[in-house]
C-alpha positions in Angstrom: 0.0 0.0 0.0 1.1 3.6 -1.0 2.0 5.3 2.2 0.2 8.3 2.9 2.5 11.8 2.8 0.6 13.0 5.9 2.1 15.3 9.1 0.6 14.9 12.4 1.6 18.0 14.8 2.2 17.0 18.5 2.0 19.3 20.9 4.5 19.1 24.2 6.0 21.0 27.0 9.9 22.4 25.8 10.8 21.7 29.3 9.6 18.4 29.5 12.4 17.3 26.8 15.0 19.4 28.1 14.7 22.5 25.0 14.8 25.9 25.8 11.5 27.7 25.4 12.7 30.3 22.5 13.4 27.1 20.5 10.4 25.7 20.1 6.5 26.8 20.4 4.1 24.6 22.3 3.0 23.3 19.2 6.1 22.5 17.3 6.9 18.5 16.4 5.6 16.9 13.6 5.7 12.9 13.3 5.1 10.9 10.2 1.5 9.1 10.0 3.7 5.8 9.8 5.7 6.6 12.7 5.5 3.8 15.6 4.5 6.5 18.6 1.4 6.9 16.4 0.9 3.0 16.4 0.8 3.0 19.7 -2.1 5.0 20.0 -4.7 3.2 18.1 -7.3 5.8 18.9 -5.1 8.2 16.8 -6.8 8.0 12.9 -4.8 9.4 10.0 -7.0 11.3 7.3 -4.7 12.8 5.4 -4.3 15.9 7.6 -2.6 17.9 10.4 -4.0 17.7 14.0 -3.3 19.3 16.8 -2.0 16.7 19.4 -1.0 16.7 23.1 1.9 14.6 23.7 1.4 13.5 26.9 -1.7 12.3 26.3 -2.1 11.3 22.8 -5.2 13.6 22.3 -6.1 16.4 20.4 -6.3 19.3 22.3 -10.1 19.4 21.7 -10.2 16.4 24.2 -7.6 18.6 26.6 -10.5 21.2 27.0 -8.3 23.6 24.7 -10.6 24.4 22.0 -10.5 28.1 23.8 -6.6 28.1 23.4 -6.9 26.9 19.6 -9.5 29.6 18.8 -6.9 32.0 20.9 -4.4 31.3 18.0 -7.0 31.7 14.9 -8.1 35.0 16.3 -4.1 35.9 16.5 -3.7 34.4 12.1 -6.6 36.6 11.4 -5.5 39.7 12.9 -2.3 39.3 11.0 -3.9 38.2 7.7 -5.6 41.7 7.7 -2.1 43.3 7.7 -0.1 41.1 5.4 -2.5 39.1 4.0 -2.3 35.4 3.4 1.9 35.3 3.7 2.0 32.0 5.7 5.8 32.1 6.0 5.7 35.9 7.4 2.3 35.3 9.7 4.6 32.1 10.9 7.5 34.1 11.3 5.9 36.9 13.7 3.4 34.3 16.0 6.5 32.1 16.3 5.3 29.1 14.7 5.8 26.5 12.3 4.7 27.3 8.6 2.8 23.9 8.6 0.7 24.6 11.6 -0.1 28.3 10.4 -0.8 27.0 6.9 -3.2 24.2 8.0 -4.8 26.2 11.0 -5.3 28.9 8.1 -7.3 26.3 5.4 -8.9 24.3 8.4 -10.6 27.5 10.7 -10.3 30.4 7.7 -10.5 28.8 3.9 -13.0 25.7 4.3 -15.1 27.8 6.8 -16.2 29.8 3.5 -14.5 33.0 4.7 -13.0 34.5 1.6 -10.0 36.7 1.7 -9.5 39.9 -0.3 -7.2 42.9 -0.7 -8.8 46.3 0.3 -8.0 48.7 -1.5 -6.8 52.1 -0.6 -8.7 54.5 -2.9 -7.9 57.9 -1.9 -4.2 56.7 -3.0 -5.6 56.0 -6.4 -7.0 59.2 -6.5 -10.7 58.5 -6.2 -13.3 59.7 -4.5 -16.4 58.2 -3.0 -20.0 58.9 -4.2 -23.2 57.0 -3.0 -26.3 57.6 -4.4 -29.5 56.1 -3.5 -32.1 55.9 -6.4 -34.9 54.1 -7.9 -35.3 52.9 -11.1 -38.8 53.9 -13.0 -41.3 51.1 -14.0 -39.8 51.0 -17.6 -36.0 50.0 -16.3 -36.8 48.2 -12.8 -36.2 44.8 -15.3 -33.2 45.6 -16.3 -31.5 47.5 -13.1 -29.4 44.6 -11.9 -27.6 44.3 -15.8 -27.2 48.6 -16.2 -25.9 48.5 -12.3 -23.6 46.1 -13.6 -22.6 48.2 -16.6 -21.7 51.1 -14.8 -18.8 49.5 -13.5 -17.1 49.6 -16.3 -18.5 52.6 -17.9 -18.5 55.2 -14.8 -16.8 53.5 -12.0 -19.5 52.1 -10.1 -17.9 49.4 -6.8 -20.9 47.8 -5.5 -25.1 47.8 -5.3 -27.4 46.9 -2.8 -31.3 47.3 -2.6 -33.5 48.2 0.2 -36.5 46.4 1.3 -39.1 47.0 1.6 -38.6 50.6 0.0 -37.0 48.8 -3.1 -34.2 51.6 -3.8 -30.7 50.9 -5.0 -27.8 52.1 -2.6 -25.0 52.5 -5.4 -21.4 53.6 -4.7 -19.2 54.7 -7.3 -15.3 55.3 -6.8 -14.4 58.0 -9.0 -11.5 60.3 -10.2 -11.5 63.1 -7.7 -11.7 65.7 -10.9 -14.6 63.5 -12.8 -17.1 63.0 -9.4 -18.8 66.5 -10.4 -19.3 64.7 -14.1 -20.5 61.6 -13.0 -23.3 63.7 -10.5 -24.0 65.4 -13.7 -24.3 62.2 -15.6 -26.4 60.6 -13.0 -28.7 63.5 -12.8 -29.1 63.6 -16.7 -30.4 59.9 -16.6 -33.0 61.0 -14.0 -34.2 63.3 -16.5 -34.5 61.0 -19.4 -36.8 58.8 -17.1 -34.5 56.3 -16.0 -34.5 57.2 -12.4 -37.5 58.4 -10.6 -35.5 58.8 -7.5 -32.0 60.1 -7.3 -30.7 61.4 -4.1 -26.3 61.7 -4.5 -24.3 62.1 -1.4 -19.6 62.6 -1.6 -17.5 61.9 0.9 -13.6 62.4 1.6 -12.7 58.8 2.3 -14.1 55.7 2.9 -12.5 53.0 5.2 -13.1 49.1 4.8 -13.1 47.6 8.2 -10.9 44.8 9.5 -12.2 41.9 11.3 -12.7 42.0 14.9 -11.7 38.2 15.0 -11.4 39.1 19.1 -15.3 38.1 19.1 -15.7 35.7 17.0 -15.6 31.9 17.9 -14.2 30.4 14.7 -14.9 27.0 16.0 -18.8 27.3 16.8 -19.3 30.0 14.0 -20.9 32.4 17.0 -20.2 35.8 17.5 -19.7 37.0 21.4 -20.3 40.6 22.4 -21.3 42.7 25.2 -23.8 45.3 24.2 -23.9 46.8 27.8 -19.7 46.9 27.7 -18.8 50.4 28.8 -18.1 52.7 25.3 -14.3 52.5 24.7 -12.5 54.7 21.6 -11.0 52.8 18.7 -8.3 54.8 18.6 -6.9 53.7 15.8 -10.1 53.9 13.4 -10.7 57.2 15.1 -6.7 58.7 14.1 -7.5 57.7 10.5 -7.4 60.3 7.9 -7.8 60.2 3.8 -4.8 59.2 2.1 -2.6 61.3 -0.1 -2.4 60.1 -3.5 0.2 58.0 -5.1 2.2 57.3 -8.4 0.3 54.2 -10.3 0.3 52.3 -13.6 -2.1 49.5 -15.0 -0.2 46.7 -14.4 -0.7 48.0 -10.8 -4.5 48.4 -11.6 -4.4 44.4 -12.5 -2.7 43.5 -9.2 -4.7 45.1 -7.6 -7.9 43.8 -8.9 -7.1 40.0 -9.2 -6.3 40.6 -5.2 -9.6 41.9 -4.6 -11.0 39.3 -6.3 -9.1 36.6 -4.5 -5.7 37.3 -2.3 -5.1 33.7 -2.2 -3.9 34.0 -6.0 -0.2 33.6 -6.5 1.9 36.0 -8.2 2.5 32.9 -10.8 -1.3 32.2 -11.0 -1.8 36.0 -11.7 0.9 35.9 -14.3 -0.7 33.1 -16.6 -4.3 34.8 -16.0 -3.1 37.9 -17.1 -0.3 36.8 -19.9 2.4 39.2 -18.1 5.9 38.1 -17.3 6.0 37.3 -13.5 9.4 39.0 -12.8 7.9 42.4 -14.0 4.6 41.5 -11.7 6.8 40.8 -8.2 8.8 44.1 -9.0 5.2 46.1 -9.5 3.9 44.4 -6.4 6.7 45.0 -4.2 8.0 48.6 -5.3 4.2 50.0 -6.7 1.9 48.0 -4.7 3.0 47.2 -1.4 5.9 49.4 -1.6 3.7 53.0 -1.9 0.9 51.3 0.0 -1.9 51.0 -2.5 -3.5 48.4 -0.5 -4.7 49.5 3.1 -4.5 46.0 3.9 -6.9 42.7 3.8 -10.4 41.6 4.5 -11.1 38.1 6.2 -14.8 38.4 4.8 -16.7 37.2 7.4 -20.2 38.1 6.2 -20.0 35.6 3.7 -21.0 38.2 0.3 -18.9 37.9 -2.7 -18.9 38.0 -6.1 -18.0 34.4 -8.1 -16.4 36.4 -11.4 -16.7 32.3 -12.8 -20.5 32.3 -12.7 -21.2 35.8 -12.7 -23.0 35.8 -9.4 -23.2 37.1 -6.0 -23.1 34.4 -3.2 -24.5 35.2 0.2 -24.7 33.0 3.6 -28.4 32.9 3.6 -30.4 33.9 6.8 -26.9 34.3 9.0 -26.7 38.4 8.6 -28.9 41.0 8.8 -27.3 44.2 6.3 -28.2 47.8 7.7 -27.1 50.7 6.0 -27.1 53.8 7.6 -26.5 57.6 5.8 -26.6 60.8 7.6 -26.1 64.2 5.7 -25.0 67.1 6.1 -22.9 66.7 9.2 -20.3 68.8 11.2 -17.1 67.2 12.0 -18.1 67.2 16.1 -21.4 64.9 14.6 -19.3 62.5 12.4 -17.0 61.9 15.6 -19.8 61.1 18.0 -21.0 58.7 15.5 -17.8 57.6 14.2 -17.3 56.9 18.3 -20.5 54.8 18.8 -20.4 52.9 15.5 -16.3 52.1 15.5 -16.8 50.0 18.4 -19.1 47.5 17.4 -17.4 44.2 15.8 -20.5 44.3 13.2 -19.3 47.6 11.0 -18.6 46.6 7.5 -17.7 50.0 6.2 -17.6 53.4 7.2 -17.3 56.9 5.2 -17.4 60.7 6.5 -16.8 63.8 4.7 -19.5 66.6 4.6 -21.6 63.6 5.3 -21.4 60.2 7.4 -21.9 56.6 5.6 -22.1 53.4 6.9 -22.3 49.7 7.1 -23.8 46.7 9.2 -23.9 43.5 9.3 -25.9 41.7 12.6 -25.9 38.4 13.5 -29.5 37.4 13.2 -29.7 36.4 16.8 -28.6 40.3 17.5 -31.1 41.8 15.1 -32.9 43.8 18.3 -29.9 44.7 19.9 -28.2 46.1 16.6 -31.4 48.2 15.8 -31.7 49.6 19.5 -28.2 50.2 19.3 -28.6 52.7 16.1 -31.6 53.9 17.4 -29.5 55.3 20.3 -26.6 56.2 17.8 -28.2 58.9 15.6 -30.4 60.5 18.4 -29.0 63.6 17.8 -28.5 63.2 14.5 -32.2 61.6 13.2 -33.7 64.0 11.2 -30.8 63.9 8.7 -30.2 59.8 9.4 -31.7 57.4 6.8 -31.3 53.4 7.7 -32.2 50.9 5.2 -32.5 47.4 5.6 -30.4 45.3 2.7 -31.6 42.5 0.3 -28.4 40.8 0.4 -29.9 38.6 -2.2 -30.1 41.8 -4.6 -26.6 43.7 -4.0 -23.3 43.3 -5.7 -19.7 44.4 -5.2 -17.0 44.9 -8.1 -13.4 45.6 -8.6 -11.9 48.8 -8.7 -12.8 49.8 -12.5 -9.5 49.7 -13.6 -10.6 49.6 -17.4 -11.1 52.9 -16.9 -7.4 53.9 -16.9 -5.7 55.1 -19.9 -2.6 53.4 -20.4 -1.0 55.9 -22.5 -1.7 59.0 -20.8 -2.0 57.6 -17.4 -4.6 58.9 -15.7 -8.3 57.9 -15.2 -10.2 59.0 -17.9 -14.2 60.6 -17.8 -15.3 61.1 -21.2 -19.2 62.4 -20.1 -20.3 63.2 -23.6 -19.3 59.3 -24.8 -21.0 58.0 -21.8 -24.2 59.8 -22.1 -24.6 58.9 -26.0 -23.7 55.0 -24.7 -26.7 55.2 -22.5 -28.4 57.0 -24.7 -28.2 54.0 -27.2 -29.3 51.9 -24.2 -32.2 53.3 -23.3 -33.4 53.1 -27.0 -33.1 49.2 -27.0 -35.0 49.1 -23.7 -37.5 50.9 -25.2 -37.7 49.1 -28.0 -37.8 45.8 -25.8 -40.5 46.9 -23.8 -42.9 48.5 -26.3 
């Protein structure tokens, strides 16, 4: 019989075997699934994978009562994948552990839990600049708002959709070139008055920050999150010291990085090079000097609601009936307003996203067990603030995110390129095939 290449991690006490504790980790010998210890301890199954063993006992830790102390070390992986992303060797490296037991704790508690892992992007150092606008599409176009949502991302820089129930508007943010956002209002306003919109309300903001995972409550064993709603209110400090970023030299080979990342940062810089037909040693110089090197990526996102976008089938996937999305937009707002908000909100292990400017954007996402508490919560939140606060409850079955739209670069001139008069006669041409369609 072919014998199986399999590594099962023991775990044992540096003292116990006479090592010195800066040698070795707690968790740090591997034995072959053939090895004779392992015979001994019949109760001990090989399947092909790491596990987690205590020496002394021949158990895995599970059956040590450590299963705290093994979600202990997830939460630590997860808090370093949002800095450096997926770099097993560097996350070993800094927790002090072996490669192998990183690497399999990262595919067992991270990858095959379903949580996807994507680069965020730093816009403001790409020079854009966010815009939401919540609309509704007129009875002639509701049919088709999912497909010309969809276009706008690569016509006029559109990043994701959602709708509201049961209002049934669109929340749509766009990214755009800081000197194009007062075209694309215009554009968007001039679609309103050819009937495609019969609601268009646009809101701009300075930045907008993706928020990291606060693994520190979430049991990545049970799939439960664990927080105290009557905690004390403590400052994030560092979410409350964060300021827009200034912006930063780029290309389009950048561009590509930096959209196969968000797709997937588990793609290697080989796998990138075939998909994109560009020679790898001119990739790993643009990634290190360009990308990482001038910080065009604020970091990563464990995505722990579940929402992505399979570019394969060309279709959003959602954990059904696990989150409930809350969106919340407040206008007009002074800078003492977006601080007491950004205060309350910032704390709360549920904030997806978060954008201020002269107004104050943001994202939920409750456990459905903490629907109640989430919507007391806000209803506390924007007390001084609700006559100017709109929340909206999401269809996650309905929403959409893209890629940066980095077709939208021009190569040769380098810069991000708004041609308004080409984009109005494309949609122009559009709305005479719906027309046609639906008379």
């Amino acid at each position: 019989m072919e014998k199986t290449n399999c590594l099962v991690k023991l775990a044992y006490s540096p003292s116990e075997h006479g090592c010195n504790s800066n040698q070795y980790s707690r968790y740090a010998r591997f034995v072959d699934c053939e090895s004779p210890w392992l015979k001994r301890h019949p109760h001990m199954q090989c399947r092909g994978e790491a596990r987690e063993i205590d020496m002394t006992t021949g158990r895995p830790d599970s059956e040590r009562g450590e299963t705290s102390n093994v979600n202990t070390r997830t939460v630590q992986l997860v808090k370093l994948l949002t800095e450096v992303g997926p770099d097993i060797p560097e996350i070993s490296r800094r927790l002090g552990q072996f490669k192998e037991s990183v690497r399999y704790r990262y595919k067992e508690k991270i990858l095959n839990k379903g949580f996807a892992v994507q680069a965020m992007v730093d816009h403001e150092r790409l020079g854009l600049q966010r815009v939401i606008a919540v609309l509704d599409f007129t009875d002639a176009y509701k049919k088709f708002s999912q497909s010309i949502l969809a276009s706008m991302n690569e016509l006029c820089y559109l990043v994701s959709f959602s709708r509201t129930m049961p209002g049934g508007y669109y929340v749509a943010s766009f990214s755009a070139p800081r000197e194009a956002v007062r075209d694309l209002m215009l554009f968007l306003s001039l679609m309103k008055e050819k009937g495609m919109f019969s609601r268009l309300d646009i809101a701009e903001f300075d930045w907008l920050r993706v928020v990291p995972m606060k693994s520190e409550f979430y049991d990545f064993d049970t799939g439960i999150w664990d927080f105290d709603w009557t905690a004390k209110n403590t400052s994030d400090f560092v979410s409350a010291q964060y300021v827009p970023s200034t912006p930063a030299r780029f290309d389009f080979v950048d561009l590509l990085l930096i959209k196969e990342y968000q797709m997937d940062a588990n793609k290697s810089l080989k796998e990138i090079s075939d998909r994109l037909k560009v020679n790898y040693k001119k990739l790993a110089w643009h990634f290190s000097t360009h990308v990482a090197g001038r910080h065009l990526l604020s970091g990563y996102r464990v995505n722990w609601m579940g929402t992505r976008y399979d570019y394969a089938i060309e279709k959003a996937l959602h954990r059904q009936h696990k989150y409930f999305a809350v969106t919340m937009l407040v206008r007009g707002v002074t800078e003492y307003e977006t601080m007491s908000l950004r205060q309350a909100v910032d704390r709360l292990p549920f904030l997806w996203s978060e954008a201020a400017g002269k107004n104050y954007f943001c994202e939920f996402a409750f456990p459905v067990d903490f629907v109640v508490e989430g919507l007391q919560f806000l209803t506390e939140a924007i007390s001084s603030v609700k006559e100017r606060a709109e929340i909206y409850v999401i269809d996650q079955s309905d929403a959409a995110g893209f890629t940066i739209s980095y077709q939208k670069f021009n190569q040769a001139r380098k810069r991000w390129e708004f041609n308004l008069p080409d984009l109005i006669a494309r949609f122009d041409a559009l709305i005479l095939e719906i027309k046609k369609e639906t008379s």
